[in-house]
GUBASE-559646 format. One record per residue (C-alpha): y, z, x; residue in one letter. Coordinates in steps of 0.25 Angstrom, whole numbers, padded with zeros to 4 digits, always signed. Example, Ala and Ser with C-alpha at 12.3 -4.5 7.8 and 13.67 -1.06 7.14 Angstrom:
<tivexs>
-0018+0031+0049A
-0004+0029+0055S
</tivexs>
This chain:
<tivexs>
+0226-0260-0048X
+0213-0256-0054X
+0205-0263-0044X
+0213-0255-0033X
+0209-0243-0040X
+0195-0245-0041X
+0195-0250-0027X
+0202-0238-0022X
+0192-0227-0031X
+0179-0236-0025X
+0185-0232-0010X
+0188-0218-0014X
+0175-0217-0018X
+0168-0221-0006X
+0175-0213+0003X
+0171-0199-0003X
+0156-0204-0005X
+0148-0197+0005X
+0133-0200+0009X
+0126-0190+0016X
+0110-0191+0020X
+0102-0178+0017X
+0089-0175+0016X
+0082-0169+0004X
+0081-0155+0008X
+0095-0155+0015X
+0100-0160+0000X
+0093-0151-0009X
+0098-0138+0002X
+0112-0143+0002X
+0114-0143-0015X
+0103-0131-0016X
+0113-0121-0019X
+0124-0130-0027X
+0114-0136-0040X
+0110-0128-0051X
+0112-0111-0053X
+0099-0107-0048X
+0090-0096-0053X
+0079-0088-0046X
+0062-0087-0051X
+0053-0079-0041X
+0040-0075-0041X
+0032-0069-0031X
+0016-0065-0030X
+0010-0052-0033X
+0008-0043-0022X
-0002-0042-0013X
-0009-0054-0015X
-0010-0065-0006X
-0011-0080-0004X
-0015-0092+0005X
-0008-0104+0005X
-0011-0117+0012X
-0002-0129+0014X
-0011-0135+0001X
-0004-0124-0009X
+0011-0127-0003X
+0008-0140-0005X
+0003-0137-0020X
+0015-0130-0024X
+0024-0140-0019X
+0016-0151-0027X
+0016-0141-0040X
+0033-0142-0039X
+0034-0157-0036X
+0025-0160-0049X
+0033-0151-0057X
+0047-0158-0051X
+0039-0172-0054X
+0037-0171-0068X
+0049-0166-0072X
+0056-0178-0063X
+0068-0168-0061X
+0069-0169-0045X
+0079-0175-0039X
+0078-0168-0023X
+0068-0157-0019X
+0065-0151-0003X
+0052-0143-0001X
+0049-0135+0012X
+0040-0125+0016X
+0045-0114+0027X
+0032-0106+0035X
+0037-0093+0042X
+0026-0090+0052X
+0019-0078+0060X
+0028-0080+0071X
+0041-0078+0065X
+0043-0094+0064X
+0047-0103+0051X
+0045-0116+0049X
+0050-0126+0037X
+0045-0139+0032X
+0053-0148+0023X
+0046-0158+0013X
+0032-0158+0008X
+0028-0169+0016X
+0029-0162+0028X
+0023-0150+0023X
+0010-0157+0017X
+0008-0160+0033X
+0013-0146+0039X
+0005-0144+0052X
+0008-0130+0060X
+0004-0131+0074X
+0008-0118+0078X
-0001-0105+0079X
+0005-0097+0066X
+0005-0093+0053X
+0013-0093+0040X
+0016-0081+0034X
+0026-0088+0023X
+0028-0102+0019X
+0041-0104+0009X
+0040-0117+0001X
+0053-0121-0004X
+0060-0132-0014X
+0073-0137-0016X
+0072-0145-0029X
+0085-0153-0036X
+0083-0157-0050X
+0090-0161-0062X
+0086-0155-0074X
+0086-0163-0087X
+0095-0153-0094X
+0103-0152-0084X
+0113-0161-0079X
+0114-0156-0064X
+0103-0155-0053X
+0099-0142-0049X
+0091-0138-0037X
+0080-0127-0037X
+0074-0120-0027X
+0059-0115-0026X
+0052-0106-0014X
+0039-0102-0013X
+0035-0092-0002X
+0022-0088+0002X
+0021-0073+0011X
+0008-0071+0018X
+0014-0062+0025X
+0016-0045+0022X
+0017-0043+0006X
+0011-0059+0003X
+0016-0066-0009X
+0021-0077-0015X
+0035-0081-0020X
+0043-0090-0026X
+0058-0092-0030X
+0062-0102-0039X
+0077-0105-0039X
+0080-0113-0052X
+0091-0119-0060X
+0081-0120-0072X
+0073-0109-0077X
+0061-0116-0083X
+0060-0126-0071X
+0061-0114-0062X
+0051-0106-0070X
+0042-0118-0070X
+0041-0119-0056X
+0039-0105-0053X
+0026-0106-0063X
+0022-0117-0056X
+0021-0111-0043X
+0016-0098-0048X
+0004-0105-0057X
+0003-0111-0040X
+0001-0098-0033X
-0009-0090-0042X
-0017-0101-0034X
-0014-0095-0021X
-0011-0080-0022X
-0020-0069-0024X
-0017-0056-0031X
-0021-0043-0024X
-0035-0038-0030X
-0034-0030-0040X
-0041-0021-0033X
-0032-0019-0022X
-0021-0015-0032X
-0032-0005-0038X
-0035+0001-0022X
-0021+0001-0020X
-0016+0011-0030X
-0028+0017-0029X
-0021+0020-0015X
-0008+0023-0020X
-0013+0035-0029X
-0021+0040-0017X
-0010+0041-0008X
+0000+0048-0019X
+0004+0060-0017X
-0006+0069-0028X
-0019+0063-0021X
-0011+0067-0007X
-0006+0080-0013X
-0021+0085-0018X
-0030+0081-0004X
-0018+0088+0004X
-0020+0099-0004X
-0035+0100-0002X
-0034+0097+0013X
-0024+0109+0015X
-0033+0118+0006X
-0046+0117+0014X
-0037+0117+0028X
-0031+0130+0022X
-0047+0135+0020X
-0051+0130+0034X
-0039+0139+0040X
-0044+0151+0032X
-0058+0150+0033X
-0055+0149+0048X
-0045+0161+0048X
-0056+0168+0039X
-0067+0166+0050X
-0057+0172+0061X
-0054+0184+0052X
-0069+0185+0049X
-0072+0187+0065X
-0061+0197+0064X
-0068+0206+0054X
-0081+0206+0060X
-0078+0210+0074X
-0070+0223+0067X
-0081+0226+0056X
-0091+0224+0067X
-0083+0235+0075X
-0082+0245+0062X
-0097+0242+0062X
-0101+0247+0076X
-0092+0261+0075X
-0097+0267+0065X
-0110+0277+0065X
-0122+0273+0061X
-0120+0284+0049X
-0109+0274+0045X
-0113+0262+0045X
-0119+0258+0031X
-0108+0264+0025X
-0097+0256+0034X
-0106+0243+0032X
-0106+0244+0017X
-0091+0247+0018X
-0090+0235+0027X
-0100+0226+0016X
-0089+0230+0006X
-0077+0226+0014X
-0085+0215+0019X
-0086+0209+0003X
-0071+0213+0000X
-0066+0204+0012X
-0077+0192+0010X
-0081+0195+0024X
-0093+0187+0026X
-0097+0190+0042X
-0112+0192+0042X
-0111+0197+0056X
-0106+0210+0051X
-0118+0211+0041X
-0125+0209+0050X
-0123+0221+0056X
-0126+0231+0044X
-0135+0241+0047X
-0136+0242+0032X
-0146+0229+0028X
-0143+0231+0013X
-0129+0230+0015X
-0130+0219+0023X
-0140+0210+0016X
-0130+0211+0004X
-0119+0206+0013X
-0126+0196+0019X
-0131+0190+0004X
-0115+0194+0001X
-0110+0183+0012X
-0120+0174+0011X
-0114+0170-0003X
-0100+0171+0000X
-0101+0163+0010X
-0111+0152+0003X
-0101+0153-0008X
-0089+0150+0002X
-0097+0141+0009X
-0098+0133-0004X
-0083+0133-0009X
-0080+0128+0006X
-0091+0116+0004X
-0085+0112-0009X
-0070+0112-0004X
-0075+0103+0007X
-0082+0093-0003X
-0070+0093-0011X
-0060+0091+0001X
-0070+0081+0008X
-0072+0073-0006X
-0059+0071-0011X
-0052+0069+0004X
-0062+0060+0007X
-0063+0052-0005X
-0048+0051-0005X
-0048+0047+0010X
-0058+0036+0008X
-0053+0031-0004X
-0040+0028+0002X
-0045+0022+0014X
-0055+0012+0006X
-0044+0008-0002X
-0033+0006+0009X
-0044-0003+0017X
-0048-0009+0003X
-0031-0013+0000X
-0031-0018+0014X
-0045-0026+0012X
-0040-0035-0001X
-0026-0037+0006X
-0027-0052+0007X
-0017-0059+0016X
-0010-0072+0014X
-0009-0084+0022X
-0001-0098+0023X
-0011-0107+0028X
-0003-0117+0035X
-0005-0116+0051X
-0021-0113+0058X
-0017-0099+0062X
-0015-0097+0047X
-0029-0102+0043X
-0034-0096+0056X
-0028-0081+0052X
-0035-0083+0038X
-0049-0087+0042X
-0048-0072+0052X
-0041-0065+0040X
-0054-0069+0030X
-0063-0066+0041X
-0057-0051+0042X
-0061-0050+0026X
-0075-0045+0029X
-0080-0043+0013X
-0092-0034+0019X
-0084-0025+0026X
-0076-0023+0015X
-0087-0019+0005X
-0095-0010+0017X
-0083-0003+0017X
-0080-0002+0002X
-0095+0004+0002X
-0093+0013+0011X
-0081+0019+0005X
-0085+0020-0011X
-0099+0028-0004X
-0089+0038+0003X
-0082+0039-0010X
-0092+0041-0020X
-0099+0051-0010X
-0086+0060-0011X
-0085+0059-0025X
-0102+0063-0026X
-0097+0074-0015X
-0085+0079-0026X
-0093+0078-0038X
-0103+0086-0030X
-0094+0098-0027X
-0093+0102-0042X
-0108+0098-0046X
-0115+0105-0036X
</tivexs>
């Protein structure tokens, strides 16, 4: 009876056995989401610094991960790709290591992205289950350029590890922006904020408004001296010193300043003493006009070039990335250090600290002199 039992369990057994064939990377996506409550670790790279990577460092972070995994002889089942989004709206992905370590692309264009991604299955020693984890590593040479990682983890401390790991990896790769850049870049912000704006409109409306009054003023003018000069002409020669000395006076009380009129005094005592009289106000207005016209001319012009040097200055140290994996790639990044012309750069930066110091001389100047 036994024997029948055992018999019949032994058959039972072998007909709910079933043997499927799968590959790694088929195996490790169909119990992704089943082992192990994951957490999520990110990091991504400062802004505005750049990269460039070569299949050499992909290949270097993915060595760095399999030394961690061997020494702790936790795997039991890992898939690596690596996806590449090209220039061209296109995407390709290569599975294992082997075949990216010999990734050839025949194509003519360019990564702009390259996504490296594990799927790991491990068993931890304090735990009794396996438990999958889950690492990305995106590079973006493309807009804002960084660098990310995500680290999806059932253990906190493995998790931690390996994001250390490849963060130690890309202090290799990845510039920070010049400190410089960040200096001319709020240099930039405080020119365009709204006192700076407010203050240079204020002056340019100031001397329009003087332009439009010394114009209506010299209109006004040519008025007065066609009807002075007509006053002039009528009266009798007996008249005539007393109506120019009336006219000298009314001349002085309305800051006329036409020596055309003088000109015709009859009287030369009364007209010298005119003439001396204009001569002044008009070198003392003459003056005030000059140094409006420094000031205007030395603070607009200053805050003009300013911000134009730093504009082309933040666009200068703006260094792109690139993923140098395909020959229109290295091709592209040849051109691009070609277009980095050093001496141009300094010529320029010459030219515009002279311009500058000149107005600030020309400012300084107003109130010495």
């Amino acid at each position: 009876m036994s024997d029948i039992i055992e018999q019949t369990s032994e058959q039972k057994t072998e007909k709910n056995e079933l043997v499927v064939n799968l590959s790694k990377e088929n195996f490790a996506d169909m119990i992704l989401n089943f082992l192990g409550k994951k957490e999520e670790l990110t990091y991504r790279s400062e802004e505005n610094g750049y990269f460039k990577i070569t299949l050499d460092d992909i290949e270097e972070f993915y060595f760095l991960l399999e030394q961690k995994i061997n020494r702790e002889q936790s795997l039991i089942l890992d898939a690596f790709s690596m996806e590449l989004f090209y220039d061209n709206g296109t995407k390709r992905v290569v599975h294992s290591f082997e075949k990216i370590a010999g990734f050839v692309e025949t194509r003519n264009i360019k990564p702009k992205a390259v996504l490296l991604e594990w799927h790991i299955i491990v068993k931890f020693n304090d735990s009794p289950h396996v438990e999958t984890q889950k690492i990305q590593l995106l590079f973006k040479a493309y807009d804002n350029e960084y660098i990310g990682i995500v680290v999806e983890h059932t253990d906190q401390i493995w998790g931690m590890e390996v994001l250390s790991l490849f963060e130690n990896q890309i202090k290799n790769i990845y510039v920070p922006e010049k400190k410089s850049n960040v200096y001319a870049k709020k240099i930039k912000i405080f020119l365009e904020s709204t006192p700076i704006t407010t203050g240079l409109t204020i002056i340019i409306v100031f001397l329009i408004m003087v332009f439009i009054e010394s114009l209506d003023k010299n209109i006004r003018d040519d008025l007065k001296f066609q009807t002075i000069n007509k006053v002039i002409n009528i009266n009798s020669q007996e008249d005539k010193k007393l109506v120019e000395s009336s006219l000298a006076i009314y001349m002085i009380d309305k800051d006329y300043r036409d020596k055309n009129i003088i000109d015709t005094f009859s009287t030369k005592e009364v007209s010298n003493e005119m003439k001396n009289y204009i001569d002044n106000k008009n070198n003392n207005s003459n003056s005030f006009k000059k140094f409006l016209l420094k000031i205007f001319i030395s603070i607009y012009g200053f805050y003009t070039i300013l911000y134009f040097y730093l504009v082309y200055v933040i666009r200068y140290n703006k260094k792109n990335s690139f993923i140098l994996l395909t020959k229109k790639a290295h091709k592209d990044y040849e051109t691009y250090k070609d277009d980095k012309n050093n001496k141009q750069f300094y010529s320029i930066s010459l030219i515009a600290f002279t311009l500058i110091i000149g107005l600030v001389i020309n400012f300084v100047s107003v109130f010495l002199f």
